[in-house]
C-alpha positions as a printed Julia matrix, in Angstrom:
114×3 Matrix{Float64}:
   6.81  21.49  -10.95
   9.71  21.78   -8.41
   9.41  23.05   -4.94
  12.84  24.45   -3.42
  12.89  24.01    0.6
  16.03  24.52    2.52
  18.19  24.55   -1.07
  16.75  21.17   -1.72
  14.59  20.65   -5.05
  11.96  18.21   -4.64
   9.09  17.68   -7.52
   5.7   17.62   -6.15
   4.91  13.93   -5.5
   1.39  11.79   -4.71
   2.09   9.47   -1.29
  -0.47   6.7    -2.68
  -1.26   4.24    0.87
  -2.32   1.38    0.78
  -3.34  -0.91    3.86
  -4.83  -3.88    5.2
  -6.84  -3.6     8.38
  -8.61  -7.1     9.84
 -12.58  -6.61   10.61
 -13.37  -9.53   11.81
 -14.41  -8.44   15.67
 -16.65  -5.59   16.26
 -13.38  -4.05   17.63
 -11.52  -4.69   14.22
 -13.92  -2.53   12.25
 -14.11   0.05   14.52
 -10.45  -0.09   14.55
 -10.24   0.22   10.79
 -13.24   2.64   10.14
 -11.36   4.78   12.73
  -8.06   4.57   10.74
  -9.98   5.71    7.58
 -11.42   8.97    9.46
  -8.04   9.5    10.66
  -6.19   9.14    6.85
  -9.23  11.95    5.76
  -8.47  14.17    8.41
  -4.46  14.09    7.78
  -5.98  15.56    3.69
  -5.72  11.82    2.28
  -8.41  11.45   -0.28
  -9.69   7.91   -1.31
  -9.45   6.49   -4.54
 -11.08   2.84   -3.32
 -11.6    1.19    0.05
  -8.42   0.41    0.93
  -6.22   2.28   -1.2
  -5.86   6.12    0.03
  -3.52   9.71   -2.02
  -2.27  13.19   -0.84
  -0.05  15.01   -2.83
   3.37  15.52   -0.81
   5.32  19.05   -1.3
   8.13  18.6     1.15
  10.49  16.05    2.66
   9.55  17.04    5.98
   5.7   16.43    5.64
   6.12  12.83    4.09
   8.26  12.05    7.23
   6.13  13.35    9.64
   2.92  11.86    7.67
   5.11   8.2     7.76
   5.34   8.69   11.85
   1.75   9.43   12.39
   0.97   6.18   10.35
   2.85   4.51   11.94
   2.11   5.17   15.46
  -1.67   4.85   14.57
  -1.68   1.82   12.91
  -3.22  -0.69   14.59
  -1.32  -3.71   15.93
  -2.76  -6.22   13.25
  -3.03  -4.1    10.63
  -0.23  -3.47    7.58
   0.37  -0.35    5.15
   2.46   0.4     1.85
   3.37   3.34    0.84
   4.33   4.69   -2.71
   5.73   7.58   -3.47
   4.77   8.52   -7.32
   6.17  11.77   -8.97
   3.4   13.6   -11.11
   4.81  12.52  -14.26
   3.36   8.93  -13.63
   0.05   9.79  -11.16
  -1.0   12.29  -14.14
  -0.91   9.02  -16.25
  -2.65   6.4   -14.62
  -6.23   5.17  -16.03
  -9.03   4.65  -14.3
 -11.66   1.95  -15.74
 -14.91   1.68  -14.38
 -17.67  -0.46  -14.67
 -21.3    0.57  -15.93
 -23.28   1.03  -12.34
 -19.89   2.01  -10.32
 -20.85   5.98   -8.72
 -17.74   7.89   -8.02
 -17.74   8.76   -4.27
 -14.62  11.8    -3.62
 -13.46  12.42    0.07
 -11.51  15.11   -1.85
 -12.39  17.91    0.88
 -11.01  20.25    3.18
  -9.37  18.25    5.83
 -10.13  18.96    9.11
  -6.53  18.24   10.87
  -3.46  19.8     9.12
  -0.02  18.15   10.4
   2.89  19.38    8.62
């Protein structure tokens, strides 16, 4: 569906993340299991270690959820982002393997920043 925000028509998208953090140094993974808190908090849910979604209704939020990234990010670390309209997220397949358990952070977030 379409949301309408200051006469502008945008279809509900999914802001899919992906990023590489190093964790070599005791620092490093602190560093990166910091980031990870921090991408639950702002209502990303995780679909596999490195690889984070939140749907996106408005413009405004994906910009202001591209600044906090950025300014977050730590110095060695590197993100992608991809912005999917529903029509393809509501497509994609998931294969998994025999013994893999599904573990959701799909909960309330604890920090809204719009």
């Amino acid at each position: 569906y379409s949301v309408t925000t200051d006469d502008r028509r945008w279809t509900v998208m999914m802001l899919l993340l992906c990023f590489g953090l190093p964790r070599d140094s005791r620092e490093e993974r602190k560093q990166a299991a910091e980031y990870r808190k921090r991408l639950v908090e702002l209502g990303f849910s995780m679909k596999q270690y490195s690889l984070y979604e939140r749907e996106v209704r408005y413009k405004s939020t994906r910009n202001r959820l591209i600044e906090i990234l950025k300014s977050e990010l730590p110095d060695s670390g590197k993100i992608t982002l991809y912005l999917l309209p529903d029509e393809i997220n509501n497509n994609q397949v998931t294969i998994l393997g025999n013994n893999v358990s599904i573990n959701y952070t799909d909960k309330e977030p604890k920090v809204i920043v719009l």
